[in-house]
N, C-alpha and C positions, 0 to 999 in steps of 0.2 A: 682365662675368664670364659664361662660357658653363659649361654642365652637361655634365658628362661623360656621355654617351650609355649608357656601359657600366653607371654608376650607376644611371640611370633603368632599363634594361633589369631590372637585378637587384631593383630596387624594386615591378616590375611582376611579375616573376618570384612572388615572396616576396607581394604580392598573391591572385594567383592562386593559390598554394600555401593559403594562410590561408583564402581564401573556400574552397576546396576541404574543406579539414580543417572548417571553419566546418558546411557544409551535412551531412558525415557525422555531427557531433555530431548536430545538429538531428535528425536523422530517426533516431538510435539513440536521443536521446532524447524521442522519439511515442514508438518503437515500446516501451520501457521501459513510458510511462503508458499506454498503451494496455493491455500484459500486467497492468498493476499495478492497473487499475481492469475487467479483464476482458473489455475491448472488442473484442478481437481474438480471441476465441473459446475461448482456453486459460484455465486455471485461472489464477485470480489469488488470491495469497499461499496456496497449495496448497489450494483451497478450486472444486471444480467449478461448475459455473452454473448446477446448482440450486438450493444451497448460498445463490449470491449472486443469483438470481432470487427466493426466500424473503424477503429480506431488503429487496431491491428491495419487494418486495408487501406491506413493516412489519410483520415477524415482528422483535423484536427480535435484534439479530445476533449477542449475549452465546446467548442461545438456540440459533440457530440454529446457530453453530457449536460449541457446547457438545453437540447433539446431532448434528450430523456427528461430532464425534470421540469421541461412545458414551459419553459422561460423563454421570453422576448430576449434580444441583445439590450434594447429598452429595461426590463424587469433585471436582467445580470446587471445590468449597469445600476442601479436604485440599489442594487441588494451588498453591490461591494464599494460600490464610490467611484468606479472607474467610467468615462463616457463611451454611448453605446459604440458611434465611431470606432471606438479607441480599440471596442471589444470586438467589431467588426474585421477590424484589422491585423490583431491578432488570429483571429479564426482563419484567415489567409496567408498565415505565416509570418509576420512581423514581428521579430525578436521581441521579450516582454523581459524585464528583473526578475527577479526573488520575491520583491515586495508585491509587483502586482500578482504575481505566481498564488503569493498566500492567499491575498485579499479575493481573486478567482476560487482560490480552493474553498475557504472558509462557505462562500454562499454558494458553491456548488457542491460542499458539505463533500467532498473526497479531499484523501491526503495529497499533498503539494508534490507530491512524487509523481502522481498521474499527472499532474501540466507540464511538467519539465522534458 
């Protein structure tokens, strides 16, 4: 039984098609986590890099961005439901869930992966 040559050609083809599309993923997605964790010099999740230099240096980040976007612990508390207290004490390290995680994240409008 011999292989049809045109076969193989087009197998080889579609190879190098795949590895092609393959390697564009890859490097759109660096350059994605790279924006996303700030590495490449732009704002990650609209947040400039003093913002996330502060946070780097263990400023809490519920804080930190709570006061880039000019909010009261008062205004965070009205915006997500949670009392200012509550968000006070967190700002000083007191373990918080998932849930309040989100309900911080949503009205300080970054992904739940920066509070955790």
């Amino acid at each position: 039984m011999s292989i049809d040559p045109k076969f193989v050609y087009s197998l080889e083809v579609r190879l190098i098609d795949l590895e092609k599309r393959f390697e564009e993923l890859s490097d759109k997605v660096e350059a994605a986590l790279q924006r996303a964790t700030g590495q490449d010099g732009t704002e990650a999740a609209g947040l400039p890099a003093s913002v996330l230099e502060r946070i780097k240096r263990g400023e809490h980040p519920v804080k930190a961005i709570r006061l880039h976007r000019l909010m009261t612990q008062k205004d965070l508390g009205a915006a997500c439901g949670i009392r200012p207290n509550h968000i006070s004490s967190i700002e000083r390290g007191t373990p918080y869930g998932l849930k309040t995680a989100k309900r911080l994240a949503e009205a300080l409008d970054v992904p739940v992966d920066m509070l955790l």
